[in-house]
Structures are given as structure tokens and as C-alpha cells.
N, CA, C and O atoms as CSV, one atom per row, in Angstrom:
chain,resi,resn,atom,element,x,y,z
A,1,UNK,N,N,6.000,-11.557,2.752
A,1,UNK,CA,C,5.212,-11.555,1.533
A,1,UNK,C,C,5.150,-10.132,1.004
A,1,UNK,O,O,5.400,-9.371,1.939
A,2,UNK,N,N,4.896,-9.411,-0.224
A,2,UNK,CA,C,4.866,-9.001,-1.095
A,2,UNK,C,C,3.368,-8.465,-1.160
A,2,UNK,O,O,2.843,-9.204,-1.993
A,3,UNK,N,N,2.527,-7.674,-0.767
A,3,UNK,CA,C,1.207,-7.095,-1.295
A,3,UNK,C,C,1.411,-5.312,-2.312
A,3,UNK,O,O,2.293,-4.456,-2.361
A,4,UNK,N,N,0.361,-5.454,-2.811
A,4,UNK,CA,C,0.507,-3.985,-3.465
A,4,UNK,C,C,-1.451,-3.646,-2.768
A,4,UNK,O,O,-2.455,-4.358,-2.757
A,5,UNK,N,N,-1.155,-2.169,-2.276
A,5,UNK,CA,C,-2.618,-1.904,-1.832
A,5,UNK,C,C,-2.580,-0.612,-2.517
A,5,UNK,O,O,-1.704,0.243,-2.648
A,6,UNK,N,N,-3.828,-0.727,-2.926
A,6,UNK,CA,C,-4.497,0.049,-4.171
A,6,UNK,C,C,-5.731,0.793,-3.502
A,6,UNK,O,O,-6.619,0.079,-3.038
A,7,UNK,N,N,-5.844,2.047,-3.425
A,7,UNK,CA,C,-7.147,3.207,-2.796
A,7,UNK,C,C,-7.580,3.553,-3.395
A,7,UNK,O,O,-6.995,3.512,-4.477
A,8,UNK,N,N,-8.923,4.211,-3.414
A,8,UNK,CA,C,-9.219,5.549,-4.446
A,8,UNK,C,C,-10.353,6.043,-3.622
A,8,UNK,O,O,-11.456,5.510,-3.500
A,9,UNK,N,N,-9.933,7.104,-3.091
A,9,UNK,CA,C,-10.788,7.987,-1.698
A,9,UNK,C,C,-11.286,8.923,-2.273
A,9,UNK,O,O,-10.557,9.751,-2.819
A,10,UNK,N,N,-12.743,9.044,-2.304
A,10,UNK,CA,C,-13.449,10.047,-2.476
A,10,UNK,C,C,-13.216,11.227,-2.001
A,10,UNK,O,O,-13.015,11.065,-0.797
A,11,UNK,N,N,-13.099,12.724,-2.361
A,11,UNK,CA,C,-11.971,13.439,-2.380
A,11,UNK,C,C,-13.360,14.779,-2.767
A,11,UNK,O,O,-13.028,15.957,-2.907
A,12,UNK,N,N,-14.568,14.419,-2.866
A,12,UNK,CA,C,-15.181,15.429,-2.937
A,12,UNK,C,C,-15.910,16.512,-1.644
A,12,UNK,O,O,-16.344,17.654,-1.795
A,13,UNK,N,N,-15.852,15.696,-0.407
A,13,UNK,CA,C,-15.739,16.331,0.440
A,13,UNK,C,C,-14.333,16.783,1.184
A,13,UNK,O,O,-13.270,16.285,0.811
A,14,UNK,N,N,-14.371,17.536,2.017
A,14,UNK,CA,C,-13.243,17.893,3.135
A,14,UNK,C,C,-13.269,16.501,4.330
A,14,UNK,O,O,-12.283,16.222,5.012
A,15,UNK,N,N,-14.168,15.983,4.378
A,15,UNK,CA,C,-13.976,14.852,5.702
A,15,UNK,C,C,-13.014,14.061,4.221
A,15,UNK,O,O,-11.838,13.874,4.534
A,16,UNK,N,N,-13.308,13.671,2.958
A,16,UNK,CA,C,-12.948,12.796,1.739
A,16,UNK,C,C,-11.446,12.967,1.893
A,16,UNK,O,O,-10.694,11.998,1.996
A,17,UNK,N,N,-10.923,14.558,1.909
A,17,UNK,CA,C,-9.781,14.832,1.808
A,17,UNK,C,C,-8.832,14.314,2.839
A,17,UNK,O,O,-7.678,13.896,2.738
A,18,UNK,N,N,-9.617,14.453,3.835
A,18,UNK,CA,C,-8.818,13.960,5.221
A,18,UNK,C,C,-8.713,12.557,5.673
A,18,UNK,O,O,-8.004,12.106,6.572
A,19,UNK,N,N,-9.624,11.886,4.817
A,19,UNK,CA,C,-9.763,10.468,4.851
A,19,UNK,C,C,-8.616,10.190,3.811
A,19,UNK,O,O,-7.914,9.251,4.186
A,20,UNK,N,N,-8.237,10.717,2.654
A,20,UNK,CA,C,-6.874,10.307,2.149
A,20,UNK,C,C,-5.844,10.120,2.904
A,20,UNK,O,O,-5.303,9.116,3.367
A,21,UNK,N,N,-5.567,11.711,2.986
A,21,UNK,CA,C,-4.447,11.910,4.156
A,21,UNK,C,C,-4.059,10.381,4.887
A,21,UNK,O,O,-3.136,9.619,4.601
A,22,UNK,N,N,-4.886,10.276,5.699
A,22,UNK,CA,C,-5.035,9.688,6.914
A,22,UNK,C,C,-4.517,7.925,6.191
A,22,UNK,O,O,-3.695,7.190,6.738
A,23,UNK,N,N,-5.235,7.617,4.935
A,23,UNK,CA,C,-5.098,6.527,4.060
A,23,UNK,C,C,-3.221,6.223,3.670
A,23,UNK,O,O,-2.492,5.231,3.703
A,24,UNK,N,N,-3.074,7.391,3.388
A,24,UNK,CA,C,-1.912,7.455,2.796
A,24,UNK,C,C,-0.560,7.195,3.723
A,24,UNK,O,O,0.522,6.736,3.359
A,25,UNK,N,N,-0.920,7.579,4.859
A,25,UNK,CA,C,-0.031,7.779,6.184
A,25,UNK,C,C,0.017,6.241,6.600
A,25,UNK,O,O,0.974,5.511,6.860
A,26,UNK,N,N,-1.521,5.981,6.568
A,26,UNK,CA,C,-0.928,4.425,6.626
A,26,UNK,C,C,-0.337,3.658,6.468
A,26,UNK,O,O,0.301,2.909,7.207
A,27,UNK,N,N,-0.575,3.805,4.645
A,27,UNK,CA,C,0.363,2.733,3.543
A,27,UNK,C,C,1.740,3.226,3.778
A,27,UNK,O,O,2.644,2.393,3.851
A,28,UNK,N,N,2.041,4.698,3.926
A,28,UNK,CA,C,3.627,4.927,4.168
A,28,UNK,C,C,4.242,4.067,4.935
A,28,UNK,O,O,5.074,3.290,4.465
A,29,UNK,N,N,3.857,4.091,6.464
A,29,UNK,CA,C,4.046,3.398,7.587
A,29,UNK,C,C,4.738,1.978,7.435
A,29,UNK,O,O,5.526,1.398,8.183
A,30,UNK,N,N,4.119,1.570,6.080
A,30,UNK,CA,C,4.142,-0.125,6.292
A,30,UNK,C,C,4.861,-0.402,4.280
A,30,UNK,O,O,5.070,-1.538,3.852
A,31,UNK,N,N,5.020,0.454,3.699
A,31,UNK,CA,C,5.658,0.237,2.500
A,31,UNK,C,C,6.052,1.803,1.753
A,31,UNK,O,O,6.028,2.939,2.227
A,32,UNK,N,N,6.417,1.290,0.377
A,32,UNK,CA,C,6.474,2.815,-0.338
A,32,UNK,C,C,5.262,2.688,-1.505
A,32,UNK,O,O,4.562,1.794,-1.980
A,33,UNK,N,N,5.445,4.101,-1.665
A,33,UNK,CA,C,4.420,5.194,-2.728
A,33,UNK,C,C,5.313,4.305,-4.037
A,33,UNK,O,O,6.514,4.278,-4.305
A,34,UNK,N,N,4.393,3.784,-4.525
A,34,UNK,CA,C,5.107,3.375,-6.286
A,34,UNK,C,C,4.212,4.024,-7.275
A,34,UNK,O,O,4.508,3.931,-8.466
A,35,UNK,N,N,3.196,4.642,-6.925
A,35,UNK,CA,C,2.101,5.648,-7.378
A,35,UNK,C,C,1.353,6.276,-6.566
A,35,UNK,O,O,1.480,6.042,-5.364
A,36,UNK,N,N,0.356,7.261,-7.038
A,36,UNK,CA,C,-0.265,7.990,-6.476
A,36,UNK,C,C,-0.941,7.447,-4.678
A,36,UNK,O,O,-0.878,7.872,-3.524
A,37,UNK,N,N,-1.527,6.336,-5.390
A,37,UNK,CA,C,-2.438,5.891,-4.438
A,37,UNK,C,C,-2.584,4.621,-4.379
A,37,UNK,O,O,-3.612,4.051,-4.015
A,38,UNK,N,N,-1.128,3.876,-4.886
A,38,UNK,CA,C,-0.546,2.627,-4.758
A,38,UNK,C,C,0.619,2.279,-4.235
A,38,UNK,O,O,1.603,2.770,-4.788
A,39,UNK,N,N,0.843,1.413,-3.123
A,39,UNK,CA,C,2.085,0.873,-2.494
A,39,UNK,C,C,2.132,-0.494,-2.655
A,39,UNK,O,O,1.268,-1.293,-3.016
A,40,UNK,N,N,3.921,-0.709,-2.146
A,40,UNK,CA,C,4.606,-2.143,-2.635
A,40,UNK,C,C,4.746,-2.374,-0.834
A,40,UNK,O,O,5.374,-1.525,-0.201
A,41,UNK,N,N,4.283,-3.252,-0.295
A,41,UNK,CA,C,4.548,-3.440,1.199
A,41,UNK,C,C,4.771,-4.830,1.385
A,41,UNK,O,O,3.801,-5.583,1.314
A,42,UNK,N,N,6.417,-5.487,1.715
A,42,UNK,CA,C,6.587,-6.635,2.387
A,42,UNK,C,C,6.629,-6.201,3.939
A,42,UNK,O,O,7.139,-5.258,4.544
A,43,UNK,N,N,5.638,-7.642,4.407
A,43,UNK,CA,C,5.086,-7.770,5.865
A,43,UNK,C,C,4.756,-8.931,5.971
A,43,UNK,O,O,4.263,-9.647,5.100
A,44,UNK,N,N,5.043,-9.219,7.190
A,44,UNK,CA,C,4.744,-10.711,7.358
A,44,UNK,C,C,3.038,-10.731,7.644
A,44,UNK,O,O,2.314,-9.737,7.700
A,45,UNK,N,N,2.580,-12.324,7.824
A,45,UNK,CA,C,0.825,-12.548,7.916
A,45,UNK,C,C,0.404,-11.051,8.991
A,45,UNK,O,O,-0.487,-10.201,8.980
A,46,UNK,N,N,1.587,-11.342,9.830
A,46,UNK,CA,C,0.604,-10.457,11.749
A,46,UNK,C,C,0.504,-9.089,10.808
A,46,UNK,O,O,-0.569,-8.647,10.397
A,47,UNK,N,N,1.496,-8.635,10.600
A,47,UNK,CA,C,1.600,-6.992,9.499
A,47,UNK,C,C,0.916,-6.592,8.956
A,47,UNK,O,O,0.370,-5.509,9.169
A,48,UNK,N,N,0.615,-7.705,7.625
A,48,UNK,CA,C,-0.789,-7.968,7.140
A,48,UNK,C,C,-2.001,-7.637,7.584
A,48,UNK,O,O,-2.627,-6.914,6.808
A,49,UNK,N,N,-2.344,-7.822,8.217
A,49,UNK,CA,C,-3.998,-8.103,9.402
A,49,UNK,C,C,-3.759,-6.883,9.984
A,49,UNK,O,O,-4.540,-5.956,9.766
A,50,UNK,N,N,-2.696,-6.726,10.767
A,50,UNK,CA,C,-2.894,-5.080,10.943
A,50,UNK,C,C,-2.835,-3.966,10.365
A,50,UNK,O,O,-3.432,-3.028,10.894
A,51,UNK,N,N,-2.134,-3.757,9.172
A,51,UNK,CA,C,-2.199,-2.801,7.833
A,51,UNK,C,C,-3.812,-2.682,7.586
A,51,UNK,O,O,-4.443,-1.632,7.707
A,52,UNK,N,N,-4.423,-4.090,7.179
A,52,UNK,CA,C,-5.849,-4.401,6.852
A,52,UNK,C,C,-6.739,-3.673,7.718
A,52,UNK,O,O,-7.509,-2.826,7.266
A,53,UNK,N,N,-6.677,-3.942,8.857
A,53,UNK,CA,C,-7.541,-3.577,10.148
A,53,UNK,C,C,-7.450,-1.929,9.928
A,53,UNK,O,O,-8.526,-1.355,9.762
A,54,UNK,N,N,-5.994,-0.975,9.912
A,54,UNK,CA,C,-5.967,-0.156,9.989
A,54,UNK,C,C,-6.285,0.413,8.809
A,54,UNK,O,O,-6.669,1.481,9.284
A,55,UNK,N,N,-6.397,0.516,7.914
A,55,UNK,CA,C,-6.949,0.310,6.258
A,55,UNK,C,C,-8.140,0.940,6.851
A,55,UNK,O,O,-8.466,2.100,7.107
A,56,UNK,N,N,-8.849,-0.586,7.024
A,56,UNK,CA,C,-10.149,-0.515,6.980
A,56,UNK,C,C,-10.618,0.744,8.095
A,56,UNK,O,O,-11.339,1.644,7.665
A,57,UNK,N,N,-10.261,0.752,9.250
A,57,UNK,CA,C,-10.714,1.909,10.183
A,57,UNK,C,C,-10.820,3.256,9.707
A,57,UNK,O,O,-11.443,4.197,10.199
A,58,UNK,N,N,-9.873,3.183,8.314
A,58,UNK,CA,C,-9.786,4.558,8.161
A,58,UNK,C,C,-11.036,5.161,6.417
A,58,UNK,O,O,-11.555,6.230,6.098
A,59,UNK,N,N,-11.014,4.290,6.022
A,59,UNK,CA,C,-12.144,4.451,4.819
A,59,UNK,C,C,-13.271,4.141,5.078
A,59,UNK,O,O,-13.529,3.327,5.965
A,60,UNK,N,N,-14.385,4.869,4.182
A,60,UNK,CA,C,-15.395,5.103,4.100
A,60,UNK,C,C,-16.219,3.439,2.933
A,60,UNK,O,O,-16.698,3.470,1.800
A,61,UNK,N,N,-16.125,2.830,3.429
A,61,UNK,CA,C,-17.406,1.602,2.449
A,61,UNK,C,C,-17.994,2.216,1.573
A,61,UNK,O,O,-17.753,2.024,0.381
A,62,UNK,N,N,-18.973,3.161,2.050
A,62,UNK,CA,C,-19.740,3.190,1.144
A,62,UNK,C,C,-19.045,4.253,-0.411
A,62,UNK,O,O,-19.511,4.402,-1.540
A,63,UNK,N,N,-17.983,4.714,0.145
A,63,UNK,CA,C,-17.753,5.880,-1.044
A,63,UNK,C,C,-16.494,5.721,-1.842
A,63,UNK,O,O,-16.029,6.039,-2.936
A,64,UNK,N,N,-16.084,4.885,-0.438
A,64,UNK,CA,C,-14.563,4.791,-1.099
A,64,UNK,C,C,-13.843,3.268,-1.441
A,64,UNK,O,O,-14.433,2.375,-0.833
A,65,UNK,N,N,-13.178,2.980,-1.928
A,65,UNK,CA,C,-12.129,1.171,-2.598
A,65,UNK,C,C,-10.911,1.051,-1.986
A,65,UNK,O,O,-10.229,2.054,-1.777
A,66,UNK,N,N,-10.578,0.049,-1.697
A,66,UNK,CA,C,-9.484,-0.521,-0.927
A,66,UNK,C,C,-9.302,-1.902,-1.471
A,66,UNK,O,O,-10.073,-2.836,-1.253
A,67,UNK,N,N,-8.027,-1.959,-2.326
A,67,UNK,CA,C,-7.540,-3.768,-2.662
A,67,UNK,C,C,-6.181,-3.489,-1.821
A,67,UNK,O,O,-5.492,-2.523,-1.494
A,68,UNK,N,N,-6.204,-5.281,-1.620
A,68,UNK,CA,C,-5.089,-5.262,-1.544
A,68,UNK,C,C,-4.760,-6.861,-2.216
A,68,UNK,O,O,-5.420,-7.890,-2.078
A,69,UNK,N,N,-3.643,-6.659,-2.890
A,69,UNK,CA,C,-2.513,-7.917,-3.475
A,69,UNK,C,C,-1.789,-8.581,-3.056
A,69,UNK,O,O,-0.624,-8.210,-2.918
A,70,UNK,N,N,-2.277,-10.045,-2.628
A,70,UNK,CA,C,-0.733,-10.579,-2.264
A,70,UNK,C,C,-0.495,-11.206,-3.278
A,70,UNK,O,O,-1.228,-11.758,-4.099
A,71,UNK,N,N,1.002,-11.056,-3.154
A,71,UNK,CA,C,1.796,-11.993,-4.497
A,71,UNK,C,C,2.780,-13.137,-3.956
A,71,UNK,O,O,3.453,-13.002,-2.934
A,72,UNK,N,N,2.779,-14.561,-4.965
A,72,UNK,CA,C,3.185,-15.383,-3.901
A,72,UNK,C,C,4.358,-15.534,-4.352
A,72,UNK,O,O,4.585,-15.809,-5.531
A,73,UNK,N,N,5.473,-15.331,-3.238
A,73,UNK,CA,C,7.131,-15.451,-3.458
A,73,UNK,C,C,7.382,-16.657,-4.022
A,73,UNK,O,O,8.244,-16.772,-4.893
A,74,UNK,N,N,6.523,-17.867,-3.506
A,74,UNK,CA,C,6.148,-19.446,-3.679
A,74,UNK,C,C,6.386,-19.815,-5.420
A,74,UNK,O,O,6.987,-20.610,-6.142
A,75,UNK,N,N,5.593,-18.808,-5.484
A,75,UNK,CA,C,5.721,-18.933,-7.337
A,75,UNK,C,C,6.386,-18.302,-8.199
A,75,UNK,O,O,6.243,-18.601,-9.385
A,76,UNK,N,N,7.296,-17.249,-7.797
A,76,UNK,CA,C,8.271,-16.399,-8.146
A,76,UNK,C,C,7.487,-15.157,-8.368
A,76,UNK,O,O,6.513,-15.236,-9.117
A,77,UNK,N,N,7.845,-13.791,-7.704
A,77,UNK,CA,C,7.366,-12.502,-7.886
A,77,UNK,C,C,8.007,-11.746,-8.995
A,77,UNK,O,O,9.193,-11.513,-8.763
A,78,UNK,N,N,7.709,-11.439,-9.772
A,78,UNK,CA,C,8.373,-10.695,-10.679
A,78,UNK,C,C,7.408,-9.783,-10.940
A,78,UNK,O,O,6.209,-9.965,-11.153
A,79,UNK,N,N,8.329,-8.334,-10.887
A,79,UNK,CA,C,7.935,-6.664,-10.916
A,79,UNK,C,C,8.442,-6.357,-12.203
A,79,UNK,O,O,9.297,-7.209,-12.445
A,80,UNK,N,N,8.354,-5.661,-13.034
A,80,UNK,CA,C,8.845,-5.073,-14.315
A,80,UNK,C,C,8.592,-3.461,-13.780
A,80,UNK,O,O,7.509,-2.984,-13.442
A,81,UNK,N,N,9.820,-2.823,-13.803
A,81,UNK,CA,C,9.663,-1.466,-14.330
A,81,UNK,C,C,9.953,-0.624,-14.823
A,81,UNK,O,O,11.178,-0.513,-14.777
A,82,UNK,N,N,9.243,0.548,-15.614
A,82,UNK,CA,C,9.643,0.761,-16.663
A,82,UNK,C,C,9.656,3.088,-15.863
A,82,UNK,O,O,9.196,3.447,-14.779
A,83,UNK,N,N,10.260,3.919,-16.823
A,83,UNK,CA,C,10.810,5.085,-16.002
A,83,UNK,C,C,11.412,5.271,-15.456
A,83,UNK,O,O,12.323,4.455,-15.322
A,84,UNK,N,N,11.419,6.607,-14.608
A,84,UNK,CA,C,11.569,7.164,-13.597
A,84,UNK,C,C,11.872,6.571,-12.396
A,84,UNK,O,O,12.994,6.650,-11.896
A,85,UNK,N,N,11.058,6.051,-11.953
A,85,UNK,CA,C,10.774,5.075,-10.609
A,85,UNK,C,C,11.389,3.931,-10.453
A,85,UNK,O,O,11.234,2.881,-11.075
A,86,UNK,N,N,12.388,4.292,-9.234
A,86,UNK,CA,C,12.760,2.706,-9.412
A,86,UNK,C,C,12.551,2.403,-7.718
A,86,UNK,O,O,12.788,3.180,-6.793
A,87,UNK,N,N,12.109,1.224,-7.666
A,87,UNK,CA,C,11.684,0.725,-6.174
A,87,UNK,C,C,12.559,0.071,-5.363
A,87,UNK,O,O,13.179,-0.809,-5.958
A,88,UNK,N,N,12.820,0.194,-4.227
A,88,UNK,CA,C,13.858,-0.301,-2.948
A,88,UNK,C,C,13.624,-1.551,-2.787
A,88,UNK,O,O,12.573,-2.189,-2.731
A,89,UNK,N,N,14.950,-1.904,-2.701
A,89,UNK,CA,C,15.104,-3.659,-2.797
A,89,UNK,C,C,14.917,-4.186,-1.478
A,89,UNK,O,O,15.812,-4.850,-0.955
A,90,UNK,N,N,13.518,-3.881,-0.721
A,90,UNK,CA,C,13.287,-4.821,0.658
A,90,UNK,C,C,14.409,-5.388,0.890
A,90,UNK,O,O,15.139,-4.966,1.786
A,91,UNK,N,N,14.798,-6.617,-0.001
A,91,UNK,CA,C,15.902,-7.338,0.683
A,91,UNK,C,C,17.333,-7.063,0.543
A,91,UNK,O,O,18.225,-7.910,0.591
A,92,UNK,N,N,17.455,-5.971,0.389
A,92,UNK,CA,C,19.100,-5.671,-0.153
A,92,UNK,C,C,19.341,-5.174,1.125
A,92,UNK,O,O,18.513,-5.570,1.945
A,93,UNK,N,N,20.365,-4.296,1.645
A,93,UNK,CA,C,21.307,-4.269,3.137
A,93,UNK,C,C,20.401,-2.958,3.011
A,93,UNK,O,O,19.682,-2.604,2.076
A,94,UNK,N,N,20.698,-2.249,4.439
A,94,UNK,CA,C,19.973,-1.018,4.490
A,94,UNK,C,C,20.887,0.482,4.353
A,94,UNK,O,O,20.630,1.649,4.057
A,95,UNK,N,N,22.256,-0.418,4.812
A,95,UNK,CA,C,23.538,0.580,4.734
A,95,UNK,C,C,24.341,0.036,3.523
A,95,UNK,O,O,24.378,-1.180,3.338
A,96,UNK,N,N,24.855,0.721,2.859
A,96,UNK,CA,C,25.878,0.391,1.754
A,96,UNK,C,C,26.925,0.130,1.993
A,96,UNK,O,O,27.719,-0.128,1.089
């Protein structure tokens, strides 16, 4: 499946700053940067739940936001994009 997870870490303290960091390292781990503080991550359900879990361990409730998107392949996913950026085809080969 297809999620996009969306942050926005309070950034006015130094623990704030390091709580990004730490946010960001996550989402790397498990997809890519398609913005600042938004990733495109296919993972199956188990992937899921643990991205989530680890998500959550690492932000602050009270200060800071965490979505996440699933999109259903079921119904056809369609991405539009427009720039600079163009995003890696999960399912294409990994070697050329």
C-alpha cells in the first residue's frame, strides 16, 4: 500500500529540533522526502504499524501533528506531478 505521512514538529525548542531530526530519519527509513516534511512510503500492513509505532515514540502530542494517508491501490492511486521533483517508481526494477 501507498501512505503519504505528513509532520509538523515544533521547532521552537532544541529538544523540538531534535525531535525533527529524529522524525525525519524515520520517514527516510521507510520511504522518500517528496517535501519538506512529507513522504511517499509503500509498506505492507506489518510496516505500517511499525512506521506508526515508531512515529509515534518519537513526537511530542501535545505540540506536535502526525497524519498519515493510506491510499487504496483497490481504487486506482493516481499521483500528479508537477516540477522539479520527480518520485521513484516503487515498482519499477532497482537496477537498469
Amino acid at each position: 500500500m501507498l501512505i503519504i505521512v505528513c509532520y509538523d514538529v515544533n521547532t521552537e525548542t532544541r529538544e523540538g529540533r531534535r525531535r525533527l531530526r529524529r522524525v525525519a530519519k524515520v520517514c527516510e527509513g521507510s520511504g522518500q522526502r517528496v517535501q519538506k516534511s512529507v513522504f511517499e512510503c509503500k509498506v505492507d500492513l506489518m510496516q505500517l504499524e511499525e512506521l506508526e509505532r515508531r512515529l509515534l515514540a518519537e513526537i511530542n502530542t501535545e505540540h506536535d501533528c502526525l497524519r498519515l494517508y493510506r491510499l487504496a491501490e483497490s481504487r486506482g492511486c493516481e499521483v500528479r506531478e508537477y516540477g522539479r521533483f520527480r518520485a521513484l517508481d516503487f515498482d519499477a526494477p532497482l537496477v537498469a
